[in-house]
C-alpha positions as CSV (number, residue, x, y, z in Angstrom):
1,X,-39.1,-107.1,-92.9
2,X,-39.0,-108.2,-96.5
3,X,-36.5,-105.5,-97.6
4,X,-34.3,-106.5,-94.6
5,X,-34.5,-110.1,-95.6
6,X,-33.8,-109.5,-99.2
7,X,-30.6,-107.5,-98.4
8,X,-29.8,-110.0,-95.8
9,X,-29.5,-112.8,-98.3
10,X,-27.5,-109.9,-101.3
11,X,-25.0,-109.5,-98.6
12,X,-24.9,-113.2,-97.9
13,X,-24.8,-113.9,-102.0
14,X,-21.7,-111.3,-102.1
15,X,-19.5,-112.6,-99.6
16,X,-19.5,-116.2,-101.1
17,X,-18.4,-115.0,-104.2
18,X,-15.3,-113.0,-104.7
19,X,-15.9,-112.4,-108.2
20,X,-18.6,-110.8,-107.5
21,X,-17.2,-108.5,-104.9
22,X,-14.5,-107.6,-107.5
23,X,-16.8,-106.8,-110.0
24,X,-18.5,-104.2,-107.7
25,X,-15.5,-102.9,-106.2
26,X,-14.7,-102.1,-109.9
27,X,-17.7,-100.8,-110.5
28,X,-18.0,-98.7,-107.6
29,X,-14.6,-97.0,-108.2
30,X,-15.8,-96.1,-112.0
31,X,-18.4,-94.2,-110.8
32,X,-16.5,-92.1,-107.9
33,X,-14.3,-91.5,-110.7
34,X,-16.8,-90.1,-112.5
35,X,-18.8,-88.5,-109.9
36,X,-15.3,-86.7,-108.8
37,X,-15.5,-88.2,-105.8
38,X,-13.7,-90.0,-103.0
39,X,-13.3,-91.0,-99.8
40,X,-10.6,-88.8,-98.5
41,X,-10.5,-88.2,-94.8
42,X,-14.2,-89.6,-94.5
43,X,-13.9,-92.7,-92.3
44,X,-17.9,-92.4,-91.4
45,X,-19.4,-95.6,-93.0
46,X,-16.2,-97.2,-91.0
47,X,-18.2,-96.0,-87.2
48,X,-22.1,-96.2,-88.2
49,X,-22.2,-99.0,-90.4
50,X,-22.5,-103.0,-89.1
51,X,-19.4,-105.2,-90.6
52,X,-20.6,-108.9,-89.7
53,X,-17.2,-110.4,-91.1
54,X,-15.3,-108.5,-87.8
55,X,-18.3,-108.6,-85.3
56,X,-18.2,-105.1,-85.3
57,X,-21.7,-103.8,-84.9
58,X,-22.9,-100.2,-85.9
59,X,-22.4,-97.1,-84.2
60,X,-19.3,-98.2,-83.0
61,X,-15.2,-97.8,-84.4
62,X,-13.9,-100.4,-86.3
63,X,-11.0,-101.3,-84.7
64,X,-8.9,-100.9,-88.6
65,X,-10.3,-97.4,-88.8
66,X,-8.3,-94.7,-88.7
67,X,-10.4,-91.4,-88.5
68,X,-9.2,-88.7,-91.2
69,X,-7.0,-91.1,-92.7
70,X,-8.7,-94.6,-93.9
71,X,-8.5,-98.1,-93.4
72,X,-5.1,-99.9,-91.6
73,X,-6.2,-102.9,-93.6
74,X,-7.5,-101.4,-96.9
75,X,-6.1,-103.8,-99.1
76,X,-7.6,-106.8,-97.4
77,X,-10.6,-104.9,-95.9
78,X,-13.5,-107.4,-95.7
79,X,-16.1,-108.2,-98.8
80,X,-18.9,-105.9,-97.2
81,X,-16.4,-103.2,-96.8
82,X,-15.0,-104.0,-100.5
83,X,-18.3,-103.8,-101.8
84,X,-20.0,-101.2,-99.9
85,X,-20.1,-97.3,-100.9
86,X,-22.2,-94.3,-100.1
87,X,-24.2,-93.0,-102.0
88,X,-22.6,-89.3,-101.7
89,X,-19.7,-91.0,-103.3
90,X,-21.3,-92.7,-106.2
91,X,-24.1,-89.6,-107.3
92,X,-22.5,-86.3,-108.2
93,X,-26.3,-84.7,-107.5
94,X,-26.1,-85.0,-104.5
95,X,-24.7,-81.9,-103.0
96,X,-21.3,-81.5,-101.3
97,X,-22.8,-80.8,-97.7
98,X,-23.7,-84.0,-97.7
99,X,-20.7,-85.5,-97.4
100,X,-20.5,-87.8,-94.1
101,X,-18.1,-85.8,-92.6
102,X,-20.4,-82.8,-92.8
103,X,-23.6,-84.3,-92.6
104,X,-22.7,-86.8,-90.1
105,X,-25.0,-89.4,-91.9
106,X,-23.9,-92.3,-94.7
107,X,-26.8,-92.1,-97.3
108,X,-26.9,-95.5,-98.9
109,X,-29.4,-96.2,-101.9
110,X,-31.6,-99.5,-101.7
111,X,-34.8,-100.9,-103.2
112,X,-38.0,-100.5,-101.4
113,X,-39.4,-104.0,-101.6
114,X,-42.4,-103.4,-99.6
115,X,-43.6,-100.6,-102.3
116,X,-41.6,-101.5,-105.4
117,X,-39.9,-98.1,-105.9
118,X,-36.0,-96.4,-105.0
119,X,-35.2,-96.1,-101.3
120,X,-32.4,-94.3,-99.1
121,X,-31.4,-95.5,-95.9
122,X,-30.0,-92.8,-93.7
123,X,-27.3,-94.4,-91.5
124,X,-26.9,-91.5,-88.5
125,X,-23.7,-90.9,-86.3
126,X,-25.3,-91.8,-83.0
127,X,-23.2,-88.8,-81.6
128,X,-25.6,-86.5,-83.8
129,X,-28.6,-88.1,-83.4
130,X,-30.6,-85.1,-84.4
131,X,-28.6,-84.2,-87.8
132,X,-31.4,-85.6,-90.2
133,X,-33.4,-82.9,-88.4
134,X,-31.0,-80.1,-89.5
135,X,-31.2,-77.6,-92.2
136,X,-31.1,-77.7,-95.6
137,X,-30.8,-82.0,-94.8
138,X,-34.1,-82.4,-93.4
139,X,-36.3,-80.3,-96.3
140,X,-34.2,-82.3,-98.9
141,X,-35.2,-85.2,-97.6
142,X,-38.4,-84.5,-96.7
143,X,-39.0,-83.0,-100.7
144,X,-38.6,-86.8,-102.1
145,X,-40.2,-89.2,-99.6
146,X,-43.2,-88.9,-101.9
147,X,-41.4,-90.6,-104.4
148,X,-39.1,-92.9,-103.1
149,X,-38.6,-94.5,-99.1
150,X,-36.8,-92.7,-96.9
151,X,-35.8,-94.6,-93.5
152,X,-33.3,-92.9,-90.8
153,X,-31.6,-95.4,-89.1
154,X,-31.2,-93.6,-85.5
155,X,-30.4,-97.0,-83.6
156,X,-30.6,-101.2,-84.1
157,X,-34.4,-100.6,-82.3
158,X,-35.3,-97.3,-83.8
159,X,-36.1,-96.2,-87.2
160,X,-37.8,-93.4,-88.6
161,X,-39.9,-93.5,-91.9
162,X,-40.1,-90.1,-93.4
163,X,-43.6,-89.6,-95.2
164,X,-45.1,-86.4,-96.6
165,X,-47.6,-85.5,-94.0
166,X,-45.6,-87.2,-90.8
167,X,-42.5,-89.0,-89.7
168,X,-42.7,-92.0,-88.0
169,X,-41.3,-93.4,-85.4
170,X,-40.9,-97.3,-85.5
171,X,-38.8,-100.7,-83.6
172,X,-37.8,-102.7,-87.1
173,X,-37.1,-105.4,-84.9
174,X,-41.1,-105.4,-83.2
175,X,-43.0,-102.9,-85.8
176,X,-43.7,-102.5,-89.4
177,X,-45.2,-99.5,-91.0
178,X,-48.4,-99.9,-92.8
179,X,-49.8,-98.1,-95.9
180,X,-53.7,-97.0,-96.8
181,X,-52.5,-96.2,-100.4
182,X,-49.6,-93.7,-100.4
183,X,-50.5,-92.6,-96.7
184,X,-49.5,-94.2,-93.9
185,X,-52.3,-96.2,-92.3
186,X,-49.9,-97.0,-88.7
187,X,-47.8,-99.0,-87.2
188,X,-48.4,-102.5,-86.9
189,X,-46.8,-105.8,-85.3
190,X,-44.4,-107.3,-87.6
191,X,-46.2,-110.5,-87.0
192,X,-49.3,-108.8,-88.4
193,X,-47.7,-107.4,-90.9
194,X,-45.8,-110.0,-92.5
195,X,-49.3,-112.0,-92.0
196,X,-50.9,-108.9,-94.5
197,X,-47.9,-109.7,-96.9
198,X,-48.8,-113.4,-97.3
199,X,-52.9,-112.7,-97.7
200,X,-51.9,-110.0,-100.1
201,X,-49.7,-112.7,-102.2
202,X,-52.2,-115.8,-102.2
């Protein structure tokens, strides 16, 4: 809804400026550095995440991806690629068993724009569609959605908002979840919803 629309248009933003992109890349390299971190023989964000530039859509291969190894085309690898990185990469607290290859999940950090506050999107391998469930991943996670938004992206139709007294289920294209305060009040029509946005603003 709103947080997909605003990322939508900071993707768009990025790819028309290459400066930009170089900036982050930079950036994003400083902080594995400093984390300790890097890719290695991860390849995961390179099979569950969408690139737009080479119609490749998520959940599937890139056709440049070579598992265990990297990228074929690295050096030219497109601006969402360049300026893309886990957050397992970028935040030494976050424990080693968390890394893609072992968790079979890219954790990527983004703003929660519908409640103001931090947010992780959970980007599963559709081969382990269960993994979030797993020990010690799903009490991590489940330990901080109080705080911030926690979203496990299972397919393009089916997400999975992680709250402290359920988990649920919801179709981002269809569905929005709505809140009573910090609890979750259900699920709505995104029609409806985004019509509660809009009375909530005026």
């Amino acid at each position: 809804m709103a947080a997909e629309a605003a990322w939508a248009a900071h993707d768009k933003t990025l790819k028309q400026d290459p400066q930009k992109i170089e900036e982050i890349s930079s950036r994003i390299n400083t902080a594995a550095a400093a984390a300790g971190r890097q890719c290695g023989d991860c390849t995961m964000c390179c099979k569950v995440m969408p690139v737009e530039e080479l119609s490749k859509p998520a959940h599937q291969w890139c056709q440049h991806a070579r598992p265990g190894s990297g990228c074929a085309i690295y050096q030219s690898r497109p601006a969402e690629c360049r300026g893309f990185a886990c957050s397992w990469l970028l935040a030494k607290e976050i424990g080693e068993h968390w890394k893609p290859t072992k968790s079979k999940m890219v954790l990527v950090h983004r703003r929660d724009h519908q409640r103001g506050r931090p947010g992780i999107m959970v980007h599963t391998d559709r081969s382990y569609p269960n993994a979030w469930r797993r020990s010690p991943y799903y009490e991590e996670l489940k330990r901080q959605c109080g705080q911030i938004r926690i979203e496990v992206v299972l397919s393009d139709r089916r997400r999975v908002l992680m709250c402290p007294d359920r988990d649920v289920y919801f179709d981002p294209e269809a569905e929005a979840v709505v809140f009573n305060g910090p609890y979750v009040k259900g699920v709505v029509p995104i029609d409806e919803a985004r019509r509660r946005e809009q009375l909530q603003r005026s």
